[in-house]
C-alpha positions, -999 to 999 in steps of 0.1 A, spaced: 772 364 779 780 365 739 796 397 732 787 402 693 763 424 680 733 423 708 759 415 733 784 442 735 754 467 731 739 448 762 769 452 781 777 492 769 738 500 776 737 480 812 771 501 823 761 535 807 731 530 834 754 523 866 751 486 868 783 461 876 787 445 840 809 415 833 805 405 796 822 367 786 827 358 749 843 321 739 862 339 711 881 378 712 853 400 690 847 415 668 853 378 653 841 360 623 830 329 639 797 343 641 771 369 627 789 400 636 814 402 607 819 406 568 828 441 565 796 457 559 755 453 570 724 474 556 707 497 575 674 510 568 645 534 586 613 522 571 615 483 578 600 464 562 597 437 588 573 451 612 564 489 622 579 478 655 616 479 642 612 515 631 615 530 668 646 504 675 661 515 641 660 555 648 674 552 682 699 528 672 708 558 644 711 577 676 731 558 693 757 547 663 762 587 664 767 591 701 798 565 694 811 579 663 813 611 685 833 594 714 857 577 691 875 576 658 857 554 641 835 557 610 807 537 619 778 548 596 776 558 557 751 568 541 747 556 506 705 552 497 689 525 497 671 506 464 646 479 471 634 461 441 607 438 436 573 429 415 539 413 420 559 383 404 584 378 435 590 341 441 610 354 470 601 377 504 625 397 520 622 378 554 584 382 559 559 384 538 551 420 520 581 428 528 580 456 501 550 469 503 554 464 544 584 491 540 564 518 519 537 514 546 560 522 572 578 553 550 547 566 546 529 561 586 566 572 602 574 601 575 603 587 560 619 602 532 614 583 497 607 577 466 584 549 448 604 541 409 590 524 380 613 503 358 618 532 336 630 556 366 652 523 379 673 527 346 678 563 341 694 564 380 705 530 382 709 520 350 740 492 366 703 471 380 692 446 351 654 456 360 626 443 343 597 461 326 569 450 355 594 455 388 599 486 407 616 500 432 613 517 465 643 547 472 653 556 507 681 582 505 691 576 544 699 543 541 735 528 538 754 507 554 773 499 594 807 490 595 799 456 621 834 447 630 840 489 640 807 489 650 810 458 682 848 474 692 832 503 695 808 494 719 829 474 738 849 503 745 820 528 755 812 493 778 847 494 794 847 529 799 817 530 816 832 501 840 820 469 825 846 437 829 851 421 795 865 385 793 873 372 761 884 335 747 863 324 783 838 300 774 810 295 791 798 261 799 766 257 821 747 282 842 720 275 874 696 301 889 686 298 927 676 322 951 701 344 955 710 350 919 727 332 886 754 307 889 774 310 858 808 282 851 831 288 826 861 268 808 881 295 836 864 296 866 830 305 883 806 339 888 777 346 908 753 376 896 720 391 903 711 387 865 725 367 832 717 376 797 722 356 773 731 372 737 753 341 722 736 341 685 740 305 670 758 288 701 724 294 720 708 260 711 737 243 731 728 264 764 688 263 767 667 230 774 660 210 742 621 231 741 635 261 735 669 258 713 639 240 687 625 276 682 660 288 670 676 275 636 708 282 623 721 285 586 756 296 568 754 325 550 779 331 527 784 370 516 811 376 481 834 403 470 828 409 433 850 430 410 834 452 385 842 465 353 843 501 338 843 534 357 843 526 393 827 557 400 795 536 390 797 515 414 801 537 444 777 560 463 755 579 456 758 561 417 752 532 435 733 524 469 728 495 494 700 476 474 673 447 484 662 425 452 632 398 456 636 383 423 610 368 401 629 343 382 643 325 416 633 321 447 657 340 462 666 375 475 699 394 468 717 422 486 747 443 481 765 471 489 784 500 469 823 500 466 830 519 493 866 503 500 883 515 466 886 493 435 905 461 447 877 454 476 849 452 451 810 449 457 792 431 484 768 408 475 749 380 491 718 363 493 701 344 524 693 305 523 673 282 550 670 253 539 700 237 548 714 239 592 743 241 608 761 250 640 789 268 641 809 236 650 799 218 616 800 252 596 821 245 568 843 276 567 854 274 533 834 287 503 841 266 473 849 278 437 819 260 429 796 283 454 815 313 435 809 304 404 773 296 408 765 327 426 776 345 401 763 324 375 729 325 384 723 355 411 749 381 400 753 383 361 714 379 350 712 415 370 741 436 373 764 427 343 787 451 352 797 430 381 828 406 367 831 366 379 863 378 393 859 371 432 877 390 449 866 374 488 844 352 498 833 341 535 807 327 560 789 335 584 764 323 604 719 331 607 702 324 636 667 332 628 631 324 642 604 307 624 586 344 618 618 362 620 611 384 642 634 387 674 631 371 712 645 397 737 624 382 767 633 366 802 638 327 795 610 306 801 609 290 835 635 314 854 633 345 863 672 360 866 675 349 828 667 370 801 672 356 763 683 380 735 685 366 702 681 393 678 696 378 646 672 366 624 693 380 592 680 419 600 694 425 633 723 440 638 712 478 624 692 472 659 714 463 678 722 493 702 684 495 709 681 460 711 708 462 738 687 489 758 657 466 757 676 441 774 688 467 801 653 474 804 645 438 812 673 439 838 666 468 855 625 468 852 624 498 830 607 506 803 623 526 778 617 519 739 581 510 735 564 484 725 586 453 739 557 429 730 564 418 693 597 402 704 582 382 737 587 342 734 553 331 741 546 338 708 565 307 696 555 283 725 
């Protein structure tokens, strides 16, 4: 059940192997009530997470292309990749060494790249405010998914394979006994061999109070900025999906290139955990005040091409671990139930391998290696 990011590649990679699939989602995705929105997400090959993620990110590449191929859809661009960041970081990129993490597993998986001084930063990039002791790391097969595209898309392949998709069907309880799962809904009531649940930040309402403590959730909130000058500077290759762990703040920004013409603008976010939420509470509206400081304090100190002019603004919504790293494991206690919570803030250029992990869990396969790393006893 859940049928964003981990969930419609759950239900595309359980029918592509045969299997009776009925996938339920409260809302119609691809929505933006949750983390599987906001036009664009980066993906990357060397990740600086965990050397685990590199053999989920290369046959998710895979995968993106085998839908691209069945459909119409753009799904992948390619636009390199910058990473910025300093011995002076007051911010980590999710883990820590995130940086040098990433070179590490450019250099152990041959990834194409390139390490660049300051100096090198400017000449290429010159639009990045970088200063004299950062550098950068340059991955020219990086870019960016299209999520909204990206979750239709596998719906579809699901539904041509034979999977059942209910949307705006809410599900409400479930109960395992010996013959199966017993799953109610705000419509009616299913019986299956096997339930997976993939519901991102409404998952702490579904488990047992132990296990909803291991997941937090946080609004995100990702901005459209205008920019000034050519626009040609601002879009690939001039410009690439970038990572920055500043030095001056204790935060990390993001962005993307202007790859919707000149009134869509530039992506650019950063991540914050301080403060929950649910995505009943979520406050859906982003102030002027949240514009104007982003931009204030995060935007204009290191691109100053980038304008105040916001051009879009919206939420969404983290559900993260405390080591960031993913659970895609059967749910403690029962054994019909498997968990798939693959958020975090890095998931969803995973997500098609994430989904055949969870097939694998279903079926007792074992396709993708090393299925370890993301196992919930690591939390208990």
């Amino acid at each position: 059940m859940g049928l964003g990011a981990a969930g419609s590649a759950t239900a595309w990679r359980l029918a592509a192997r045969g299997l009776t699939v009925l996938g339920l989602d409260a809302h119609a995705p691809p929505h933006d009530f949750g983390s599987s929105h906001g036009s664009l997400r980066i993906t990357r090959k060397a990740i600086g997470e965990g050397e685990a993620y590199v053999p989920l990110v290369l046959r998710s590449n895979e995968l993106w292309r085998e839908l691209e191929r069945e459909g119409v859809d753009r799904l992948i661009g390619i636009a390199g990749g910058l990473w910025i960041s300093s011995p002076r970081r007051q911010a980590e990129a999710h883990v820590a060494n995130f940086f040098d993490n990433t070179l590490a597993a450019a250099r152990h998986h041959g990834i194409e790249h390139e390490l660049l001084d300051a100096a090198a930063v400017r000449k290429r990039f010159p639009q990045f405010a970088i200063r004299d002791n950062e550098m950068a790391y340059y991955e020219p097969d990086a870019g960016y998914l299209r999520p909204e595209a990206c979750v239709a898309a596998m719906l579809r392949a699901a539904t041509r394979r034979g999977a059942e998709i209910h949307v705006n069907e809410r599900v409400t309880a479930f109960h395992e006994d010996r013959e199966g799962v017993a799953v109610l809904t705000d419509r009616g009531a299913y019986r299956a061999r096997e339930l997976v649940l993939c519901a991102g930040p409404w998952i702490r309402g579904l488990v047992e109070p132990r296990i909803a403590a291991l997941f937090s959730v946080t609004r995100q909130v990702q901005y459209w900025f205008a920019t000034e000058g050519p626009q040609v500077a601002f879009e690939p290759p001039a410009f690439p999906v970038w990572i920055w762990e500043l030095q001056e703040r204790r935060n990390v920004i993001y962005g993307f290139p202007a790859v919707d013409g000149p009134a869509a603008g530039v992506k650019i976010a950063t991540e914050q955990y301080a403060h929950t939420t649910s995505p009943e509470r979520m406050a859906r509206a982003v102030t002027d005040e949240e514009v104007r400081e982003m931009h204030q304090n995060l935007v204009a100190p290191y691109l100053p091409g980038v304008t105040s002019r916001c051009i879009r603004a919206e939420p969404c919504l983290y559900t993260s671990t405390p080591d960031f790293h993913f659970v895609i494991d059967r749910l403690p206690g029962a054994s019909r139930v498997s968990l798939v919570s693959a958020c975090s803030g890095h998931g969803f250029k995973h997500a098609p391998a994430v989904g055949e992990i969870a097939a694998d869990l279903v079926t007792g396969a074992e396709r993708l290696p090393r299925r370890e790393p993301f196992a919930i006893r690591r939390l208990l």
